[in-house]
C-alpha positions as MATLAB code, in Angstrom:
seq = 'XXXXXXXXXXXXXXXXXXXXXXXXXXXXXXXXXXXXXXXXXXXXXXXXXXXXXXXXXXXXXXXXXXXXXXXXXXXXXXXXXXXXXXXXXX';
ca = [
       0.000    0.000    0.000;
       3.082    2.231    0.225;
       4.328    1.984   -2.454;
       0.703    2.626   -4.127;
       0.225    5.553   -1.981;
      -2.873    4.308   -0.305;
      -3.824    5.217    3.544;
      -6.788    3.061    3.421;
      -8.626   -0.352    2.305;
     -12.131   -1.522    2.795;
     -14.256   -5.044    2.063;
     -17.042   -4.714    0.068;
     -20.351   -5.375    1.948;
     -20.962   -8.665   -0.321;
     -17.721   -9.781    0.563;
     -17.693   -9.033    4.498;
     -20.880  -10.933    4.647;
     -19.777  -13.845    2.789;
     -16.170  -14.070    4.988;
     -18.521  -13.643    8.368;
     -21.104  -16.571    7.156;
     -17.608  -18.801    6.317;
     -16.219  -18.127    9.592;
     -19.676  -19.048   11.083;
     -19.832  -22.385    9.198;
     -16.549  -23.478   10.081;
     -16.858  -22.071   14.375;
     -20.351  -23.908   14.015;
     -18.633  -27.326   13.057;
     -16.756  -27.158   17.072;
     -17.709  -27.038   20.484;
     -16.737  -23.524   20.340;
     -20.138  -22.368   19.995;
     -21.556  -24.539   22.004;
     -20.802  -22.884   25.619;
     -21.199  -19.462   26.772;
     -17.512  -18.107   27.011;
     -15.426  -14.720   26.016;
     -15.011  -16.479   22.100;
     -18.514  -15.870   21.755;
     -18.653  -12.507   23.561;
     -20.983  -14.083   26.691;
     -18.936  -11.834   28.895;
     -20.262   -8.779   27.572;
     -23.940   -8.590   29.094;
     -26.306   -7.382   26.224;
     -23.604   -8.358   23.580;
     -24.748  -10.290   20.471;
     -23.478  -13.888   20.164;
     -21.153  -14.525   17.654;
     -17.893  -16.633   17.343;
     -14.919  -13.518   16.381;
     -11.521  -15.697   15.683;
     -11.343  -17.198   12.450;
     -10.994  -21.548   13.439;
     -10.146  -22.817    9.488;
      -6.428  -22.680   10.379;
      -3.611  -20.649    8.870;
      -3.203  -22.358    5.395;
      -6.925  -22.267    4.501;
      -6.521  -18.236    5.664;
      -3.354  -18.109    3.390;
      -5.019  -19.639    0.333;
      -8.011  -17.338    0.751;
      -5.802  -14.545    0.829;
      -3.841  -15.725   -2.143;
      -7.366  -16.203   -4.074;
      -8.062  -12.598   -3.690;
      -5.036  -10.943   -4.181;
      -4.888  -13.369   -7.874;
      -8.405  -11.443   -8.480;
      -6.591   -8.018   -8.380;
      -8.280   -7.077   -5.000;
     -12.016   -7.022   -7.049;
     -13.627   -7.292   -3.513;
     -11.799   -4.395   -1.857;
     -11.795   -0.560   -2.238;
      -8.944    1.407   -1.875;
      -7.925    5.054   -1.545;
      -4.943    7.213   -2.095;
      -3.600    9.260    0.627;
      -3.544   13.182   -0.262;
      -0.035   13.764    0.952;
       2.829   10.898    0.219;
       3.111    8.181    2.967;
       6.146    7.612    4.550;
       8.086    4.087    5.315;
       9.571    1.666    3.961;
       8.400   -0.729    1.136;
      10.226   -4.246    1.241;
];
């Protein structure tokens, strides 16, 4: 993104719903979900359920993120920064 000059990237809606329903399928295939505990947010009183850390291991998360960079991004919006960003680009 440095080198690009871009401060900031956001999923599409389509996309961030279908990565949530994955993550959902594969937390819903444990015992994860089954029990009331701080993965599911039961420690927050009022706080919808939901399982929040991603359970299909890190080469299925790899591969995903291979997939999408191969499709040039198509599921992500970018945008520049006004001013040139600063660092270093490896």
């Amino acid at each position: 993104m440095i080198a690009n000059n871009m401060e900031t990237v956001e999923a599409n809606v389509e996309a961030e719903e279908a990565w949530s329903k994955h993550c959902r399928e594969v937390a819903e295939a444990t015992l994860f979900t089954k029990t009331e505990s701080w993965y599911t947010g039961a420690n927050i009183p009022g706080k919808t359920r939901r399982f929040l850390i991603y359970l299909g291991g890190a080469g299925a998360y790899r591969q995903k993120c291979t997939e999408i960079a191969e499709n040039g991004y198509e599921e992500f919006t970018f945008e520049k920064s006004p001013a040139p960003i600063q660092g270093s680009v490896k």
